[in-house]
N, C-alpha and C positions, 0 to 999 in steps of 0.2 A: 407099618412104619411108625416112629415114636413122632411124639406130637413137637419133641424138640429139634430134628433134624431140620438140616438146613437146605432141603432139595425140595420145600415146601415152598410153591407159587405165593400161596397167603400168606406164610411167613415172613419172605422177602418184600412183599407187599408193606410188611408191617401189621396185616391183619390175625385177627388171634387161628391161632393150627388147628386143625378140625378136633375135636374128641376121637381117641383112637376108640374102635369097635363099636363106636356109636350106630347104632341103625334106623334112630330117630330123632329129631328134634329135644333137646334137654325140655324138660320142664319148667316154664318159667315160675319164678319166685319172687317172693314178695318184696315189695322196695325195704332197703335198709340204707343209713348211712354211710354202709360199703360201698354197697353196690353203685349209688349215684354218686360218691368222691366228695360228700360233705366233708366227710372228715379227715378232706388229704389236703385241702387249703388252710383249718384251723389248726390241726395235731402240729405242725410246724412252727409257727408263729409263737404257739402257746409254748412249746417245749423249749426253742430259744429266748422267751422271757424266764419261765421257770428255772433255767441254766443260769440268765446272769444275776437274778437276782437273787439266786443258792449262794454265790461268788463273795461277798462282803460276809457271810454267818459262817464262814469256813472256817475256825480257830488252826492255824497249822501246826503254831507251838505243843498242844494236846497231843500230839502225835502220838503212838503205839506199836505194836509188834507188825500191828497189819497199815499202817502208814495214811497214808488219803482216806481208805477207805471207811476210817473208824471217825473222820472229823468229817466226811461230805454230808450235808445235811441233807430231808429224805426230799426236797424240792430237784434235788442235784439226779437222784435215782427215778424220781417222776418225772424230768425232764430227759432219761432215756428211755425210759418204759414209753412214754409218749410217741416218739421220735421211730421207737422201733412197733407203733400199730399205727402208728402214722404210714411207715413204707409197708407193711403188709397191706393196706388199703390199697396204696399204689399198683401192688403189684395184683391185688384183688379185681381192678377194672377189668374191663372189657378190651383197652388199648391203653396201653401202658404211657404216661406221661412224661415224658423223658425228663422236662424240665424241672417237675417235681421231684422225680426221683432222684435227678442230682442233686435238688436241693437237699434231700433228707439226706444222703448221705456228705455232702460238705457239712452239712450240721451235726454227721454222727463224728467226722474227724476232729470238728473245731470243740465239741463239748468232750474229748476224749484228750485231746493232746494240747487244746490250748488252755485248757485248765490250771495245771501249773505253770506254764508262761505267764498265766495271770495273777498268782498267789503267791508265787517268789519274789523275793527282791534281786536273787543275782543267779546267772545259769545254774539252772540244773545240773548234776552229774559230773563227778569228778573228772573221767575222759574226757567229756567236754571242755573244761577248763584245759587239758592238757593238751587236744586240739588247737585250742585258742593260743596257746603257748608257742605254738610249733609256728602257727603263722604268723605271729607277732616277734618270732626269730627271724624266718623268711626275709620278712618284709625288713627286718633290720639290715640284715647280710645279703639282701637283693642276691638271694639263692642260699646255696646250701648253705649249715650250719657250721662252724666248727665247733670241734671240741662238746662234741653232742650225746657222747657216752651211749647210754641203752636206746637215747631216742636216736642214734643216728640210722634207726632204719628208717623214717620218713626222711632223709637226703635222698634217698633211692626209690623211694615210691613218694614222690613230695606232686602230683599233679593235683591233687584236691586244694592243698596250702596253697601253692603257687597261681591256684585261681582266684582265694579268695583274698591273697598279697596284691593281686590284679584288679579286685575289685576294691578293695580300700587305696590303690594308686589311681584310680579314678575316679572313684567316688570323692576323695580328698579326706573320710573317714582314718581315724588314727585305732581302733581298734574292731575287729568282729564279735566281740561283747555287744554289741547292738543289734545284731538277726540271730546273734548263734542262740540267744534263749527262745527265738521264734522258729528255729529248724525245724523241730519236730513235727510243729505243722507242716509247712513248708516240703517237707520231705514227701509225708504223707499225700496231701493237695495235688502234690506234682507227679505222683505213683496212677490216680486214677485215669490220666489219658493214656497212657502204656496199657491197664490193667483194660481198659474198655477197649484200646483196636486189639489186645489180643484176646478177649471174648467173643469182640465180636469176625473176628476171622477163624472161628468155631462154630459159631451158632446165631443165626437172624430173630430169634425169640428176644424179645428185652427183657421179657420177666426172668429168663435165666443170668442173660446180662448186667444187667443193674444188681439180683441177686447175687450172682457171685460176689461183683464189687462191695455190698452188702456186706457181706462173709468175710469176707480178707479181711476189712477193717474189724470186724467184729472178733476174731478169731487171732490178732496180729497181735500176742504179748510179749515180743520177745523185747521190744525196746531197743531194737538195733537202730533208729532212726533221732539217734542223735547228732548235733555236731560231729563230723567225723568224715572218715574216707570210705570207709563202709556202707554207710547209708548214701550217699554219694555213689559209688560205684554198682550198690543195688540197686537204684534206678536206673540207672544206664544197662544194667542186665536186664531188667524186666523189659527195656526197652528194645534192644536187641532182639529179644526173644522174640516181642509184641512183629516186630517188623517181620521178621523172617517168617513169622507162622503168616501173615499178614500175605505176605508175597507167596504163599504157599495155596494160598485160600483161595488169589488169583490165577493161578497156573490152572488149579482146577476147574474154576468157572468155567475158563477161555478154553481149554481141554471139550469141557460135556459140551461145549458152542461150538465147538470144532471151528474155532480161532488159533490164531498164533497167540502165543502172551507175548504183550506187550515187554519193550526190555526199558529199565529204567536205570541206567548206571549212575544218576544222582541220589538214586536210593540206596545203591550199593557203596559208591563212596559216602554217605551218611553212614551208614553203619558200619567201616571201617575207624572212620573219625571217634566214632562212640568208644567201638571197642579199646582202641590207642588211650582213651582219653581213663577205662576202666582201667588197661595194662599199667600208665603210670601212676595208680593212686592208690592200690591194692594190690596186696598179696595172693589174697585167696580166692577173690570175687573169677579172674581171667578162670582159673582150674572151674569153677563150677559151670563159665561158660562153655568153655571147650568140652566139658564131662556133659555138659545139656545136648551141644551139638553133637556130638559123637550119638548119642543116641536116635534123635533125631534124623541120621543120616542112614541110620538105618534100614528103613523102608526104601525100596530101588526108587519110586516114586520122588521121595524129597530129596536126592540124591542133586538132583542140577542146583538146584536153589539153595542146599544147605552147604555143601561141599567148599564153594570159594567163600563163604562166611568162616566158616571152620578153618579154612589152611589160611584165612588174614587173621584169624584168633591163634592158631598157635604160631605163625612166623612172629608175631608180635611179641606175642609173649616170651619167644623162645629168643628172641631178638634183645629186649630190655634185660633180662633174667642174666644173660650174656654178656652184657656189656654194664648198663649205669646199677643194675641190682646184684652186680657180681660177686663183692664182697660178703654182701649176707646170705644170699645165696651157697657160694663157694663154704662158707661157717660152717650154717646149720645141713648140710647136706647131710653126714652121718645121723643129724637129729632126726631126719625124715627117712633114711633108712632103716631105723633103729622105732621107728614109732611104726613102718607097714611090718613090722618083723612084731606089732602085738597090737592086732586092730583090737580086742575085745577090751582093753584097758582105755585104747583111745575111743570107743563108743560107748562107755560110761565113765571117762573120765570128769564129765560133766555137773556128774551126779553125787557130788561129795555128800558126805555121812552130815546130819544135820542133828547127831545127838544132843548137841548143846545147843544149837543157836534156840531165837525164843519162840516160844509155842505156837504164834498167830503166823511165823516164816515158816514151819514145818506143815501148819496147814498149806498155805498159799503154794509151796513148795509139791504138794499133791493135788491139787488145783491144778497148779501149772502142767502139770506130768499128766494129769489124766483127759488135760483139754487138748494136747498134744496128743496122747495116743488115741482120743475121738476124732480128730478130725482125720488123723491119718486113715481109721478103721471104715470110716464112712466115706472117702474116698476110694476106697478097693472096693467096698459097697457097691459105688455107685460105677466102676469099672467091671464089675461081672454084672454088674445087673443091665447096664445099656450098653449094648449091642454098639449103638451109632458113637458112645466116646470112644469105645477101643478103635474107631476109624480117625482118630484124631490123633495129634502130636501130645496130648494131655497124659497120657498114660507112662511115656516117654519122660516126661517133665517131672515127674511121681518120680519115677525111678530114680531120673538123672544126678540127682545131689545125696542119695542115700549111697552110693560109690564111692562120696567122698569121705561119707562115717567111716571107717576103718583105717585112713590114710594118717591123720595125724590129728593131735587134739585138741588143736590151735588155743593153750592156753587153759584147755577145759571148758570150751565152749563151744566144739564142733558138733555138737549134737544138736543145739540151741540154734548155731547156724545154718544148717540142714534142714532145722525144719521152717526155718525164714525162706530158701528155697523153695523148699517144697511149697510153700503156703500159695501163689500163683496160679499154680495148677489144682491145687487140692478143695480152696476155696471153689471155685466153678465146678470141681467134679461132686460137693458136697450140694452145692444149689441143686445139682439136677435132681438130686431125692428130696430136697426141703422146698423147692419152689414149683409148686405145683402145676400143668396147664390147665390151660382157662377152654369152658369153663369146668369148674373143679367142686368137690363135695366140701361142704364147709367147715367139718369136722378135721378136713385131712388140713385144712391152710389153717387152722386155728391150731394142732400137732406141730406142723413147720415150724408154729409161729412159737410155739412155745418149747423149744429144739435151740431155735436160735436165739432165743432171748436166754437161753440157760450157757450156750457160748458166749455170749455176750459180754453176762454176769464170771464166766471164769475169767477172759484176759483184764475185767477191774482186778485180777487177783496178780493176775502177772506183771502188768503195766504199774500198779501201784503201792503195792504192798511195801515196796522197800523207800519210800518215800522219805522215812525220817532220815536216813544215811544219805539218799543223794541230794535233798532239797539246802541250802544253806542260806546262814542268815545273813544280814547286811555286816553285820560285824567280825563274823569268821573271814567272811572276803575282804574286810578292811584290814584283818590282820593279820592274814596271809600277803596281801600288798604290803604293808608295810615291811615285813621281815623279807620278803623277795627284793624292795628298792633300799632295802637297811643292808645285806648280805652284800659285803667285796668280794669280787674276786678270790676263787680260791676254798670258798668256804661250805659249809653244808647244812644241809637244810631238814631236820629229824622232826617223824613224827607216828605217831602208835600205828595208826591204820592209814589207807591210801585215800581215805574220802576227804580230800583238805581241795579247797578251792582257788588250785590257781600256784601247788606247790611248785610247778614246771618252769615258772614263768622266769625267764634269766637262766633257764637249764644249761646255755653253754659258758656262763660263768661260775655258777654254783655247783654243787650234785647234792641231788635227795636221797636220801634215804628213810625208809618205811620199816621199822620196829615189826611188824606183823609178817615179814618176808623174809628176816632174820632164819638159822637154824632153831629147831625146836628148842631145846638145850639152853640158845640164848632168850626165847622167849617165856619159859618156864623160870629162869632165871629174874627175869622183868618182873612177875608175878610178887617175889621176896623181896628183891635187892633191886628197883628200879636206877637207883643211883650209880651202882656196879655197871652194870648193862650202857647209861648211857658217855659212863666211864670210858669205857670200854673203846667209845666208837671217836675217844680223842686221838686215840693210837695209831689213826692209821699215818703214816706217811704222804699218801696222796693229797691232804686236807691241808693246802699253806693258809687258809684263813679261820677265821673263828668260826664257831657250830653254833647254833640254835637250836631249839624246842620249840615248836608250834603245839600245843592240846587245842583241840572244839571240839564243840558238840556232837558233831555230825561222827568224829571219830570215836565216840563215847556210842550214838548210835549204832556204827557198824558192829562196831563188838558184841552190843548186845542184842542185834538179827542176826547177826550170822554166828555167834561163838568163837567168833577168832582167839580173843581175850573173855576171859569172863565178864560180868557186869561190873562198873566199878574201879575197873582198869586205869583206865584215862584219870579218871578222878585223884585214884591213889599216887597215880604218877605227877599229878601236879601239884598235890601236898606234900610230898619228898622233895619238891623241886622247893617249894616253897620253903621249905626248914634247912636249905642246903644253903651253905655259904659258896660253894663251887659254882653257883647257876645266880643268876642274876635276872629280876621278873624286869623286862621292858615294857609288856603288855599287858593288862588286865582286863577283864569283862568276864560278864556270867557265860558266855556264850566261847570264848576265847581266849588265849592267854601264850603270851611269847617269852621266853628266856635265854638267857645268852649264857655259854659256859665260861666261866674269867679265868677256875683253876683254884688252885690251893694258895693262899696267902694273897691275891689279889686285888686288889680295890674297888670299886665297880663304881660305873662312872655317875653321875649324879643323876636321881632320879629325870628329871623332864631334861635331862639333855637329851634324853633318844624315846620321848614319848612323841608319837603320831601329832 
C-alpha cells in the first residue's frame, strides 16, 4: 500500500504513514535545523522583510525584453529562495504544521502577485481596464449597455459586472479602480480553500496537501487571474469541482462503514447557485465544467453524486445560451462549426511565429512552453506510476479540458486556457513524485526541492516577462482619461496597439479602434505613410464625431515584445502627427501624447483651451 493512500488509520490520524517495505525501525539521525523546525519560524519572517524591502530599489522605468524580471533586485529572488526552503522544512517534519504551511504559501502568493499592485501606479493590463469599463457602463445604464458594438457580448454574460455594479451601489464607491489593481491577489488567496477541500478529499497526508497547493501557485503562469469574468468564473469551477469530489470522498467513507451517506441538499442547492452564477458570466468556463463532469461521471461508482450536478450544469447552460446569450450565440455558431471542422489549427493556434518579437520574449516564450509541457509530462508520471491516483477522480481532471483543445481557439488562447484547467489536478498529481513521505532519504527531498524551485523560477518567466507592455504609468492613464471625457458622442478613439489604459471607457458613446488589428496591407502601409492610413479611418460614415490619436509608452512597448510593428513605430507615428497640419497635439508628455484630427484647411482651437 503507498504511504500516501488514504485507507491509512495513521494518516487520518494525522500521524506520519508508515515507511512502505520498511522491516525495521529507520535509523535515527543527527539533529539538524530541519529536523527540529528552527528554520520554519525564521525562513518566513526573514523572507517577507527581504520582499518588502527589495520593493522601494525596483526602478520600473529600466524595463526590458524580459520586463520585472531584469529590474527585481537579487533581495526580491532571496526572498523566494527563502520562502521556498522555508516550506521544504515544513514539509521535512515529523507532523506537518498546517499553520505554518499556510503561512508560506500566503506569502508565496502576496510576494508573487502583490508585487506589482505595489509598484504601479494605475491597474495593471489592458483587459483590466476594459473590464473596469464594462462595469462602469453597467452601473451607469443600471444593466445592459446600449449601443455596445464588439463589447456587447458582456450584455449577455454581464453576471461578474453586474456584481461588482452591486458592490460599488453599496459600498457608495463610484469606481472598481480601487480592488481591481488588488485582484490578482485576491483571486489567488481565494483559489486556496477550494484547492485544499479538494486535496484533501483525495488524500489525508498534508505533505502531499499543502504540497500540491505549493505547486499550483508555483507553476500558475498563465496570468488568467486578472480583473475579469474568467478568473471570476475559475473560482467558482475549482470550487464546484472541490465540492463534488468532496461529496464523493464521503459516499465512500459511509460505504467502507457500512453507513448510509448522509443527504445534504443545502450542499446541492450551493452548488447549483455557483454553477448559475459561472453560466452568467462566462462563455467558456460552463463547457469545461460540463466536459470535467462528463468524465467524472464515468465511473458507475460517481454516477449518484455527479450525474444531478452535470444535468444542473447543462440545463443552465443550455437554458441561458437559449434565451439572454442568444444573439451571440445564434452569430457565431457557423464560427464554432467551422473551428471542430480543424482542431489541429485551433490547438496551436496559440502559438504564433515570434520571429520578430524581441529576443528576451522568444526566450520566455520557451520557458513558458517547456514549463507547460513539464508539468503536464510529470503528471502522466505520477498516473502510471501510483497505483492509488488512478483510483481517484484526478486522472479524469487531466483529461477533462484537453477535449476542449480541438473545439475552438477562443482567440488564440485555448491552449493557454487548457492548461489553467488542467493545472488543479496536475499540480497534486505532480506533488505525489516531488513531496516525499516521511520519513524520507535526504538526498531525495533536497531533488524535490530543487525540481520545484526550477518550476518556480519558469512561471517568474511567464507571469512577468511581459511587464513593460501591461504595466502603465500615471500619465498614460491620465491621458487616456482625458481623450475618453474630451470624446462627444459619435466619435473614435485610435491607437497603434491595444495596450492603452482605459481606451473602453465611454465604449457605448465612442468606438475604438486599434491600428495593429487593421488588414496586413493597411499596416504595412502605416510603416511609409502613417498619415495615409490614419487618413483613411476619417472616411468612414459611421464616425458622426471627431477622431483622436492617443500614442504611449506601453504601446511603443508591445510592438517592440511582440513584433506587431516594428521598433520605433509609435514614435515615427507621433512625429508625422507632429509636422502634420491635419492633426492637432492636445496632449504632450514623454510617456503620452493625444491629437485630434481638424482636416485640411482648418483652424485648430487654441492651445490651453483643451489642455487637461
Amino acid at each position: 500500500m503507498s504511504a500516501h493512500q488514504t485507507s491509512s488509520p495513521a494518516a487520518e490520524a494525522g500521524d506520519p504513514p508508515p515507511v512502505p517495505g520498511a522491516t525495521r525501525p529507520a535509523r535515527p539521525r543527527r539533529p539538524s535545523p530541519l529536523r527540529h523546525g528552527l528554520l520554519v519560524p525564521l525562513a518566513l519572517p526573514v523572507a517577507v522583510g527581504l520582499w518588502i524591502a527589495s520593493l522601494p530599489r525596483v526602478k520600473v522605468d529600466a524595463m526590458g525584453d524580459l520586463g520585472l524580471l531584469q529590474v527585481l533586485p537579487v533581495t526580491y529572488f532571496a526572498a523566494l529562495g527563502l520562502l521556498a526552503v522555508g516550506f521544504l522544512a515544513v514539509l521535512r517534519e515529523p507532523r506537518v504544521r498546517q499553520p505554518w504551511a499556510a503561512g508560506y504559501v500566503l506569502a508565496l502568493i502576496a510576494v508573487i502577485h502583490a508585487t506589482p499592485s505595489l509598484l504601479y501606479p494605475a491597474l495593471r493590463y489592458a483587459w483590466a481596464w476594459k473590464h473596469v469599463a464594462v462595469v462602469d457602463a453597467m452601473l451607469r445604464h443600471d444593466g445592459a449597455v446600449p449601443h455596445a458594438g464588439t463589447l456587447d457580448i458582456y450584455n449577455q454574460w454581464p453576471g461578474f459586472f453586474q456584481l461588482n455594479a452591486a458592490v460599488l451601489r453599496v459600498t457608495g464607491l463610484h469606481s472598481v479602480l480601487g480592488f481591481a489593481s488588488w485582484y490578482p491577489l485576491l483571486a489567488n488567496l481565494l483559489l486556496v480553500g477550494p484547492l485544499l477541500l479538494l486535496y484533501r478529499s483525495v488524500t489525508t497526508d498534508r505533505r502531499l496537501v499543502w504540497g500540491g497547493v505549493w505547486l499550483y501557485f508555483s507553476v500558475s503562469w498563465v496570468g488568467q487571474d486578472y480583473f475579469s469574468p474568467q478568473a471570476f468564473a475559475y473560482l467558482l469551477y475549482v470550487t464546484v469541482i472541490a465540492l463534488v469530489l468532496r461529496r464523493l470522498a464521503d459516499r465512500r467513507r459511509a460505504e467502507a462503514a457500512g453507513t448510509p451517506a448522509a443527504r445534504r441538499p443545502g450542499a446541492f442547492v450551493l452548488v447549483v447557485v455557483l454553477i448559475a452564477a459561472i453560466v452568467c458570466s462566462h462563455q467558456l468556463t460552463p463547457l469545461m465544467l460540463i466536459t470535467t463532469l462528463l468524465l467524472l461521471a464515468i465511473p458507475r461508482r460517481n454516477r449518484r453524486v455527479v450525474l444531478p450536478v452535470l444535468g444542473a450544469a447543462v440545463g443552465l447552460t443550455f437554458l441561458w445560451d437559449s434565451t439572454v446569450a442568444r444573439p451571440y450565440v445564434s452569430t457565431h455558431l457557423s464560427d464554432l462549426i467551422g473551428a471542430l471542422a480543424t482542431p489541429d489549427r485551433n490547438a496551436t493556434s496559440g502559438l504564433a511565429g515570434l520571429g520578430s518579437a524581441a529576443p528576451g520574449q522568444v526566450f520566455a516564450s520557451w520557458v513558458d512552453r517547456s514549463l507547460t509541457a513539464s508539468v503536464f509530462l510529470l503528471a502522466l508520471v505520477a498516473v502510471v506510476r501510483h497505483r492509488w491516483v488512478r483510483r481517484t477522480g484526478l486522472p479524469l481532471m487531466l483529461l477533462a479540458p484537453l477535449v476542449m483543445l480541438p473545439s475552438n481557439n477562443y482567440g488564440g488562447e485555448m491552449i493557454f486556457r487548457v492548461y489553467l484547467f488542467v493545472l488543479p489536478a496536475a499540480a497534486f498529481l505532480v506533488a505525489t513524485l516531488l513531496v516525499p513521505p516521511w520519513p524520507h532519504r535526504r538526498w531525495r527531498a533536497y531533488a524535490s526541492g530543487l525540481v520545484a524551485a526550477v518550476l518556480l523560477g519558469g512561471l517568474l518567466f511567464g507571469y512577468y516577462a511581459k511587464e513593460n507592455m501591461n504595466r502603465f504609468t500615471a500619465e498614460e492613464a491620465a491621458a487616456t482619461r482625458f481623450v475618453t471625457a474630451l470624446a462627444p458622442p459619435g466619435s473614435r478613439i485610435v491607437s497603434v496597439t491595444s495596450s492603452l489604459p482605459g481606451g473602453e471607457l465611454g465604449y457605448d458613446t465612442h468606438e475604438r479602434l486599434v491600428l495593429a488589428q487593421d488588414p496586413l496591407d493597411q499596416r504595412r502601409l502605416l510603416l511609409t505613410d502613417p498619415l495615409a492610413v490614419l487618413q483613411s479611418t476619417m472616411d468612414d460614415p459611421r464616425i458622426t464625431g471627431p477622431t483622436y490619436v492617443i500614442l504611449t509608452r506601453a504601446q511603443e512597448a508591445e510592438s517592440q515584445l511582440t513584433g506587431v510593428f516594428p521598433v520605433g513605430t509609435v514614435g515615427s507615428v507621433r512625429a508625422a502627427l507632429d509636422t502634420s497640419t491635419l492633426f492637432q497635439r492636445l496632449y504632450d508628455g514623454p510617456d503620452a501624447a493625444v491629437y485630434r484630427y481638424i482636416g485640411p484647411g482648418a483652424r485648430p482651437s487654441p492651445p490651453g483651451s483643451v489642455q487637461p
